[in-house]
C-alpha positions in Angstrom: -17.4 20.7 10.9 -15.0 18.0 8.9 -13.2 19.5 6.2 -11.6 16.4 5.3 -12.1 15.4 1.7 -14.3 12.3 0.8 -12.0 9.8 -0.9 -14.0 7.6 -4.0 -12.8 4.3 -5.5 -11.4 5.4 -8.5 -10.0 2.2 -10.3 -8.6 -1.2 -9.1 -4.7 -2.5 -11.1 -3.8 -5.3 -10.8 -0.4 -4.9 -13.0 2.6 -3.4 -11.6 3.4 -1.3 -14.4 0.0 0.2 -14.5 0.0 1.0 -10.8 3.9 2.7 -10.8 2.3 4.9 -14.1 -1.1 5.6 -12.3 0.7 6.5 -9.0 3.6 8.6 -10.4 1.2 10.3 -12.7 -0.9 11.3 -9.6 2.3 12.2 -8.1 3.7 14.4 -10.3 0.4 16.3 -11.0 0.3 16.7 -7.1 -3.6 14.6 -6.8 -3.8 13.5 -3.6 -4.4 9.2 -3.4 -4.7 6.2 -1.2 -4.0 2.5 -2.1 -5.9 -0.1 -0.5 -4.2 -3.7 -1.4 -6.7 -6.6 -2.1 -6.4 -9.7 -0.1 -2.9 -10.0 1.5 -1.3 -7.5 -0.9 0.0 -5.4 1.9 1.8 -7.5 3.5 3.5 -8.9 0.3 4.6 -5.0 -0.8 6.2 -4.3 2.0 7.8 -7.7 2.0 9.3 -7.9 -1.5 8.4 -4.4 -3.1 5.2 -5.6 -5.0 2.4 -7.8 -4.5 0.4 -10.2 -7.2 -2.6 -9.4 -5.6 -4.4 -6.0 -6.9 -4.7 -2.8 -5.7 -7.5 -0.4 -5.4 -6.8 3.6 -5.6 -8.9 5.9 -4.4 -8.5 10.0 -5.0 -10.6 12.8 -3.4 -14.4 13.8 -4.7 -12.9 17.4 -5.3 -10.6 16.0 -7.7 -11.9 13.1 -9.0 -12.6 14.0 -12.9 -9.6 15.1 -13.3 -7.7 11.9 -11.9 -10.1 9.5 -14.1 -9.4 11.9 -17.4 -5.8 11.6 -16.7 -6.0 7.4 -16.1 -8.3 7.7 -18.9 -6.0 9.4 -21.5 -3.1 7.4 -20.3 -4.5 4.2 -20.6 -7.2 3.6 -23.0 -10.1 1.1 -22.2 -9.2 0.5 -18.7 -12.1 0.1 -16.8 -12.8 2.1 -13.8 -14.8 1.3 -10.7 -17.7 2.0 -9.7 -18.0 5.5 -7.5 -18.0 4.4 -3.9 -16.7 6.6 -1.3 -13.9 5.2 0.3 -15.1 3.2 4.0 -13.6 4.4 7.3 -10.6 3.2 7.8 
């Protein structure tokens, strides 16, 4: 039996300053998250530290309320994606 939490799409950035919030916000409340870079993001943060292309963050089902209240309260009107789990990686 897999005990592994389901990561869901939780919202896509593509601003730097909203990402370094989102992420450190996550971090400091200890939620668990993945960042998946659009197109050739990747390759451009670890290249020069940041990428124009966006990023999508995706957070555990167990948690995921209480990471989308937390964007949500932070940052108001942004809009969040739609709830896909994340695919295999």
């Amino acid at each position: 039996m897999n005990n592994d939490p389901k990561f869901i799409k939780l919202v896509t950035v593509s601003d730097r300053v909203k990402y370094d919030l989102i992420t450190s916000m996550f971090e400091e409340d200890e939620i668990p998250f993945i960042v998946k870079d659009d197109e050739a993001g990747s390759i451009m943060r670890i290249i020069g530290g940041s990428s124009i292309y966006g990023a999508t963050i995706y957070v555990p089902d167990f948690i995921y309320e209480k990471a989308r209240n937390l964007v949500a309260d932070a940052f108001d009107g942004i809009k969040f994606d739609n709830y896909e789990p994340e695919e295999e990686i």
